[in-house]
N, C-alpha and C positions, 0 to 999 in steps of 0.2 A: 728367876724371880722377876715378876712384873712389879712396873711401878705403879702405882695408886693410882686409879683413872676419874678424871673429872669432867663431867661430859658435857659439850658448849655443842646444844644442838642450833643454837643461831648460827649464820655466818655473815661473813662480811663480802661485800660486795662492793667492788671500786673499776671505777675504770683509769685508765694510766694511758696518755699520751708518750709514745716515744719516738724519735728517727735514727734510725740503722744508717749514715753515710754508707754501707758495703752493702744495703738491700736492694737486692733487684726488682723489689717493691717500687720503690721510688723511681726509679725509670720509666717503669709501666705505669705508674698513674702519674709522675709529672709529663711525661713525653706525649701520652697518647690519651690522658682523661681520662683513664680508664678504671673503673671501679671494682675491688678487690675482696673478698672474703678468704679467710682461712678457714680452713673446713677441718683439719688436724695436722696433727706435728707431734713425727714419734722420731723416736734416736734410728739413724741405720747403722754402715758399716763405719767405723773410724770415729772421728769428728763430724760428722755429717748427720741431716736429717733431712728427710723424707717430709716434704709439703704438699695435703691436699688443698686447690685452690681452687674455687669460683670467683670467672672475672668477667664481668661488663662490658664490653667494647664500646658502648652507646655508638657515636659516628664511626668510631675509627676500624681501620682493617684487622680483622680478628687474626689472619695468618700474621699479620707484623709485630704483633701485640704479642704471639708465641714465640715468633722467632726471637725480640729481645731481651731476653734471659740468656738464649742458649750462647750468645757473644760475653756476659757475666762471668768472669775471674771466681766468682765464688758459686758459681750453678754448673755440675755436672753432670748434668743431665733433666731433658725434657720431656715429660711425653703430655699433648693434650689431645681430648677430644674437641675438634671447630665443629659445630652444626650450621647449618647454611644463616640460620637464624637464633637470637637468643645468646645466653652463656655459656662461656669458657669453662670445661673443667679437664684440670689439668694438674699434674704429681710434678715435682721438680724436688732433683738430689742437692739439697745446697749447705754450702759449710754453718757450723754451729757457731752463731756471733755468739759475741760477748754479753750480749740481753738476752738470747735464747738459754744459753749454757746459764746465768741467773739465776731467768725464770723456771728451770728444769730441777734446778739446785733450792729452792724456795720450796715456804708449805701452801703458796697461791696454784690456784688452778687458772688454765685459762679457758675459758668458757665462748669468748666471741675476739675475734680479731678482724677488723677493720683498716683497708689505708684510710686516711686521711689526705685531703687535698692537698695538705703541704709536701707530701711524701712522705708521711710517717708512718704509724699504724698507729690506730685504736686496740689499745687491749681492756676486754673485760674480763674480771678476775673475782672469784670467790677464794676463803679463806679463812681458817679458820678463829682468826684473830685477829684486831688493829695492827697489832706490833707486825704480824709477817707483810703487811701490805708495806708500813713504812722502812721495815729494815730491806724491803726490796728493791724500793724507790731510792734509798738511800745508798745500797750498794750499784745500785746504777750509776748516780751521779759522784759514787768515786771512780767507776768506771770511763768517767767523761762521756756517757751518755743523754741527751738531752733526756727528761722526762719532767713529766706534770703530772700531778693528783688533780686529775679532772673531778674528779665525787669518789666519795667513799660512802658507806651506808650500812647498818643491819639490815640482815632481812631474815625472814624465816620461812620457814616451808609451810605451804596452806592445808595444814591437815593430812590426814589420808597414811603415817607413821600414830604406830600407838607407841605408847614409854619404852615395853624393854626392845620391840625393834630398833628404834631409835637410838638408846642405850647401844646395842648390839654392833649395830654399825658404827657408831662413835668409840667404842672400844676399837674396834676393826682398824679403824682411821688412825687410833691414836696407837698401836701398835706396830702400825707398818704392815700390815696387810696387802692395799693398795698400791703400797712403791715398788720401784721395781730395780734392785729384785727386793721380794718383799722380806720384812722384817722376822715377820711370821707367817706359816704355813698356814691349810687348812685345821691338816691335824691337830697341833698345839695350840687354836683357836678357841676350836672347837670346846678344847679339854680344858682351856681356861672359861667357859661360857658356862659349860657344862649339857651339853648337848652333841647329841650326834653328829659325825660329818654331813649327813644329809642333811638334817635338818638343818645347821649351820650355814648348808649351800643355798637352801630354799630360802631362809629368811634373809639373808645377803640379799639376793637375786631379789626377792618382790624388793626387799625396799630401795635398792639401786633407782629398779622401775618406777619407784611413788614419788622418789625426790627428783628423777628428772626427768618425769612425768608434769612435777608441777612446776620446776624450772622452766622447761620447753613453755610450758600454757601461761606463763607469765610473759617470758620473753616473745610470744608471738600476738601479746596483749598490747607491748609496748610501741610505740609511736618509732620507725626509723627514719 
């Protein structure tokens, strides 16, 4: 039996300062300037997770700027590409803090991560509601995790979803479709929609495409 679904096609959008003291984050942009993006973070083997990174060197030595992780108690491993010229992009195996394991545990997504000069990182986060931004921020700082609510904000998507896509994918969402592992399968999705598995797949799939489709054209609108 499903529970009664109420659809909140807005979402919230916040960004969150935090500092990881065990992030090999912080090394690399205190030690060397160097500027950092997080490009994904998915679970691997254990306690562990698998970081794509793009990093900046500006002046400093791109080879030095790799090698210090791999000396980090909590990085098992390195692999980057250095181009003679340009950014760093580089995968590193490193243990699951206590902000990561959270944010994994929360109904926030992270959408852009950022170091910050101080050694921290910038998280930006969608959501599907006030409360999960603050019960997140708030289980951090029982954590003894430094963090800040930099901005919080609705926002919505610029068109381009009609009602029952929209509907569709917000049942999907609030089922557990998306988690992993998921709540719900295709099949039983499907048969709660009332539609075929295909069809079911296709109309996932376009509107995946439309919402971050318009996510991406906003976010490359905005001022870094």
């Amino acid at each position: 039996i499903y529970p009664t679904i109420r659809f909140r096609i807005p979402m919230i959008e916040a960004v969150l300062r935090v500092t990881l003291p065990c992030s090999w984050v912080t090394e690399v942009t205190s030690e060397f300037g160097a500027t950092l993006s997080v490009v994904e973070q998915k679970p691997a083997s254990g306690r562990t997770l698998q970081s794509l990174v793009e990093i900046d060197p500006g002046a400093s030595d791109p080879n030095a700027i790799v090698e210090s992780p791999r000396s980090n108690p909590f990085v098992h491993g390195v692999e980057a590409i250095v181009p003679p010229k340009g950014k760093i992009l580089a995968t590193l195996l490193v243990d699951n803090c206590h902000a990561c394991r959270e944010l994994a545990h929360s109904d926030c997504f992270l959408t852009d991560a950022t170091a910050t000069g101080g050694g921290g990182l910038e998280w930006r986060l969608l959501a599907p509601r006030r409360s999960s931004i603050e019960s997140l921020v708030g289980t951090l700082q029982k954590r003894g995790i430094p963090v800040e609510l930099a901005s919080i904000k609705n926002v919505k998507g610029s068109g381009g979803l009609t009602d029952r896509p929209a509907r569709v994918l917000s049942l999907a969402y609030e089922l557990g479709y998306f988690e992993f592992p998921k709540r719900i399968n295709l099949t039983d999705l499907a048969k709660k929609v009332g539609v075929s598995k295909a069809a079911l797949s296709e109309t996932l799939r376009t509107g995946e495409e439309k919402i971050l489709h318009a996510y991406f054209q906003g976010l490359m609108k905005r001022p870094r």
